[in-house]
C-alpha distance (Angstrom), angle and dihedral (degrees) to the residues before:
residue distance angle dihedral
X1 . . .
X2 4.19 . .
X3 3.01 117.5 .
X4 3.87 109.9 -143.6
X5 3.82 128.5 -148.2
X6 3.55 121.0 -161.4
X7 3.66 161.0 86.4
X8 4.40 125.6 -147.2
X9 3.22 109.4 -54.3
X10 4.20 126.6 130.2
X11 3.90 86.2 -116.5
X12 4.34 94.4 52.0
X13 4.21 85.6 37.9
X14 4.10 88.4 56.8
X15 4.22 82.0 60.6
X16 3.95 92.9 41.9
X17 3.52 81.1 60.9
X18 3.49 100.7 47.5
X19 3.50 98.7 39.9
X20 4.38 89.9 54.5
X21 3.86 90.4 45.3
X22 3.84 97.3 60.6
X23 3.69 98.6 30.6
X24 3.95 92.1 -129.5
X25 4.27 106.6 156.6
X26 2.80 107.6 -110.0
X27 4.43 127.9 -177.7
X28 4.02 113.1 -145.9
X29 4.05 113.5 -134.0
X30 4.03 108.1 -165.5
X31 3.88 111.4 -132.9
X32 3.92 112.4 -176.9
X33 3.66 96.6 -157.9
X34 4.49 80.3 -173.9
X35 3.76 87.4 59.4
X36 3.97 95.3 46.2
X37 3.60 93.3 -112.1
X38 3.79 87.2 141.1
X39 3.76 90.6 64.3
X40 3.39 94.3 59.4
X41 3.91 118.7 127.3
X42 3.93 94.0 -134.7
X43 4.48 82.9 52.1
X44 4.03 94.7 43.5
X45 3.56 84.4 56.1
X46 3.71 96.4 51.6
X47 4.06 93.1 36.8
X48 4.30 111.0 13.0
X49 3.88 87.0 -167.6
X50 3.84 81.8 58.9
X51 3.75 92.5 -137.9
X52 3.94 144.3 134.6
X53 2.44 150.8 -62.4
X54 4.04 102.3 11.6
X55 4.26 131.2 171.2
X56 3.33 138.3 -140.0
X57 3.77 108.5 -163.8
X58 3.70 96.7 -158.7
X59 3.68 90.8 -171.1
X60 4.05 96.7 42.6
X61 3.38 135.1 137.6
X62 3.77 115.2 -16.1
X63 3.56 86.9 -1.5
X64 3.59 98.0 -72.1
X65 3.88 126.1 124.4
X66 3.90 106.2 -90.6
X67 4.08 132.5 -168.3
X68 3.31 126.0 -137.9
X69 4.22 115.6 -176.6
X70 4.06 123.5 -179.4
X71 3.52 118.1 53.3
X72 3.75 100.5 -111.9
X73 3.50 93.7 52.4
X74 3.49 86.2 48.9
X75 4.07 86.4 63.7
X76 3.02 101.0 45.5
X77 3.77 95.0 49.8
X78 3.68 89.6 52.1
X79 3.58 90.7 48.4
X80 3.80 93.2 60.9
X81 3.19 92.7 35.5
X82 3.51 94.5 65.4
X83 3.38 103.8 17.1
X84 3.41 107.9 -123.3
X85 3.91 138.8 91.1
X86 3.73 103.3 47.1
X87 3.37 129.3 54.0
X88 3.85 131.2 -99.0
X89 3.59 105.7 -150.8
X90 4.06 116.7 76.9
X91 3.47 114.5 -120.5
X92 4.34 89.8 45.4
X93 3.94 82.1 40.4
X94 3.58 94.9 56.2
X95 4.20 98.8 39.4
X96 3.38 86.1 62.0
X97 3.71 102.0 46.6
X98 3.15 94.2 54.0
X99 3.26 96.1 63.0
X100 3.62 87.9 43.2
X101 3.47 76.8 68.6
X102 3.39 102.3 52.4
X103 3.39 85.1 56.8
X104 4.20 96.8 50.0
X105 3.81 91.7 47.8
X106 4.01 116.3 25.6
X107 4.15 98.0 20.9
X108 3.92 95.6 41.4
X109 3.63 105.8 51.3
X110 3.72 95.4 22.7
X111 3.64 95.4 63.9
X112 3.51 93.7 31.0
X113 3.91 91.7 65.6
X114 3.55 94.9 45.5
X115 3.54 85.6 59.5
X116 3.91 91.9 44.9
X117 3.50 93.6 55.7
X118 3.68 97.4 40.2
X119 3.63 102.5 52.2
X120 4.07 103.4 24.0
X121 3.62 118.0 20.2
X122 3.57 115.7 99.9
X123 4.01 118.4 -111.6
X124 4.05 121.1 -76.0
X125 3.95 95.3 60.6
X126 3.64 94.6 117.3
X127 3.95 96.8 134.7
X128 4.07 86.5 45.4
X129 3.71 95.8 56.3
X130 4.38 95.0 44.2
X131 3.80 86.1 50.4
X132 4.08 99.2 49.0
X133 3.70 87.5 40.2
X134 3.18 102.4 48.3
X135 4.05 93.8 43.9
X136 4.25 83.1 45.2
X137 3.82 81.7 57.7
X138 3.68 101.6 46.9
X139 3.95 90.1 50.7
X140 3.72 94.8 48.5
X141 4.13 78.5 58.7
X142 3.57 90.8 59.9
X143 3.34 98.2 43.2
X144 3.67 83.1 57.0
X145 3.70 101.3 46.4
X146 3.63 91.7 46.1
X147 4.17 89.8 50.3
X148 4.08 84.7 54.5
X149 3.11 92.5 72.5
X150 4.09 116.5 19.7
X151 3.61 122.7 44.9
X152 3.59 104.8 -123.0
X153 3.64 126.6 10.8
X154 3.73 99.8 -95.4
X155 4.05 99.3 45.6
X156 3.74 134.3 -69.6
X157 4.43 91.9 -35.4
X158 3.93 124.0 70.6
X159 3.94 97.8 -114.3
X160 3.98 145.3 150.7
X161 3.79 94.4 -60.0
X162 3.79 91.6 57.6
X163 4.08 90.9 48.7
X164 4.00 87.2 40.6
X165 4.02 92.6 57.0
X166 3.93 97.7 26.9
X167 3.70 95.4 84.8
X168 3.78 101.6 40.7
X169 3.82 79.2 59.0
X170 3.83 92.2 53.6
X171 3.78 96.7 90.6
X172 3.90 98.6 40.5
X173 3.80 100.5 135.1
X174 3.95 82.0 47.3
X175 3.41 88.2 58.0
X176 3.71 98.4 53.4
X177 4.12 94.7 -96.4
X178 3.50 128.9 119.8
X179 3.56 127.6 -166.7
X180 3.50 107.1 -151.1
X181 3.36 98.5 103.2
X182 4.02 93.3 40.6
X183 3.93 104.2 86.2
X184 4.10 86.3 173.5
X185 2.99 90.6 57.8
X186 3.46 108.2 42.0
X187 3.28 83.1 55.3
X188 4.33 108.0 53.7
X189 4.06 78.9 35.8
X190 3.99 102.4 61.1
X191 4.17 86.0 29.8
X192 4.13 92.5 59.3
X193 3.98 91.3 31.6
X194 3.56 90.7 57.4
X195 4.29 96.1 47.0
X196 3.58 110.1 114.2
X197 3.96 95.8 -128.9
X198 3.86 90.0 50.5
X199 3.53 85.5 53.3
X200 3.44 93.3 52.7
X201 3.77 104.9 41.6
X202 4.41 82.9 46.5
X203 4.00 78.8 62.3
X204 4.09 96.2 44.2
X205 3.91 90.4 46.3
X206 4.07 99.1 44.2
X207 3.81 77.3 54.1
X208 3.29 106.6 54.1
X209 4.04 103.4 106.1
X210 3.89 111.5 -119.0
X211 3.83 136.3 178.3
X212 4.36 98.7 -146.1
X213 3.68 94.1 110.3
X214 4.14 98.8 55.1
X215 4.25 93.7 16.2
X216 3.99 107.0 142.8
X217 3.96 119.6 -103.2
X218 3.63 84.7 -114.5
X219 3.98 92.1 56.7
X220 3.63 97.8 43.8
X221 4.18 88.0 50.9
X222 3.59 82.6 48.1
X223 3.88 94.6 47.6
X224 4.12 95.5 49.4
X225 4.11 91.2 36.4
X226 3.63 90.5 -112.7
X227 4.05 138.9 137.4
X228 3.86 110.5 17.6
X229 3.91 86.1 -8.3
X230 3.70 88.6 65.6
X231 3.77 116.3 115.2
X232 4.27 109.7 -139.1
């Protein structure tokens, strides 16, 4: 059994996925990163970066309980684990994790501070917003030239980079992209949307009880390390 910590966000929703496509068992452990449940001692011992989503292979290695933090490692723990989703031989191995990579340190925090400034930073961020957006743009661009010519993001085979990046993509009209002129796109987007298991780990995730919408000013400074949390 894996014991799965996490809440809603793109970077938890990448291990929903995983998780429902190979069938492991797997035990969900709410963490309300809006309530501070992340910076609980009992967590910080589990994960010391106090993030999510975080594993606990009860069954790992040897047979001994084993933690995996960061989502990509996540994947690519799961993927050995079970064998499936990312391929064995080097050179295939290494095509797709590096776009797994693209995905970990362009997709992630690119998007991820588009949204930031978009939905929670306070007016006069002008500069912030042109730079995420424009950087959000550029990688939807790659993502496109890459789908012109390989069927899924990671090679020929459906795999972890194609969960990884799926749900970053989720919100792309949100985020100021449409796809209309995108036919690679389009096409990896409606293929993964309409999997069963990324059906079903959409439903797990949207279900997954969370406090964002009514979180306290002082949990939300807290959250984005902002306020008296701030570091000078």
């Amino acid at each position: 059994m894996i014991d799965f910590y996490a809440l809603t966000s793109p970077n938890v929703r990448k291990v929903f996925i995983m998780l429902e496509e190979t069938g492991l068992p797997y035990n969900i452990i709410p963490v309300d990163v809006w309530k501070g449940d992340n910076y609980k001692p009992e967590f910080r011992k589990i994960n010391p970066n106090g993030k999510i989503p975080t594993i606990v292979d009860q069954d790992g290695p040897g047979g001994r309980p084993f933690t995996v933090f960061e989502s990509g490692a996540i994947l690519m723990y799961l993927a050995d684990k079970s064998g499936r989703f990312l391929p064995k031989e080097l050179g295939p191995r290494y095509e797709a994790i590096q776009w797994l990579m693209i995905q970990l340190t362009n997709v992630g925090p690119m998007f991820g501070q588009l949204t930031h400034f978009k939905m929670f930073a306070p007016a006069g961020n002008d500069y912030s917003l042109v730079r995420y957006q424009t950087e959000v743009r550029r990688l939807y661009d790659l993502l496109e030239q890459r789908l012109g010519s390989s069927a899924f993001l990671g090679g020929p085979d459906y795999g972890i980079v194609d969960m990884a990046t799926y749900p970053w993509c989720a919100n792309h009209e949100r985020q100021g992209v449409s796809f209309k002129d995108k036919p690679g796109l389009t096409r990896w987007f409606e293929a993964i949307a309409a999997r069963p298991a990324v059906q079903r780990a959409g439903k797990k995730a949207d279900a997954m009880p969370t406090s964002r919408d009514n979180a306290k000013p002082e949990d939300v400074d807290r959250f984005f390390g902002r306020g008296k949390y701030a570091r000078p």
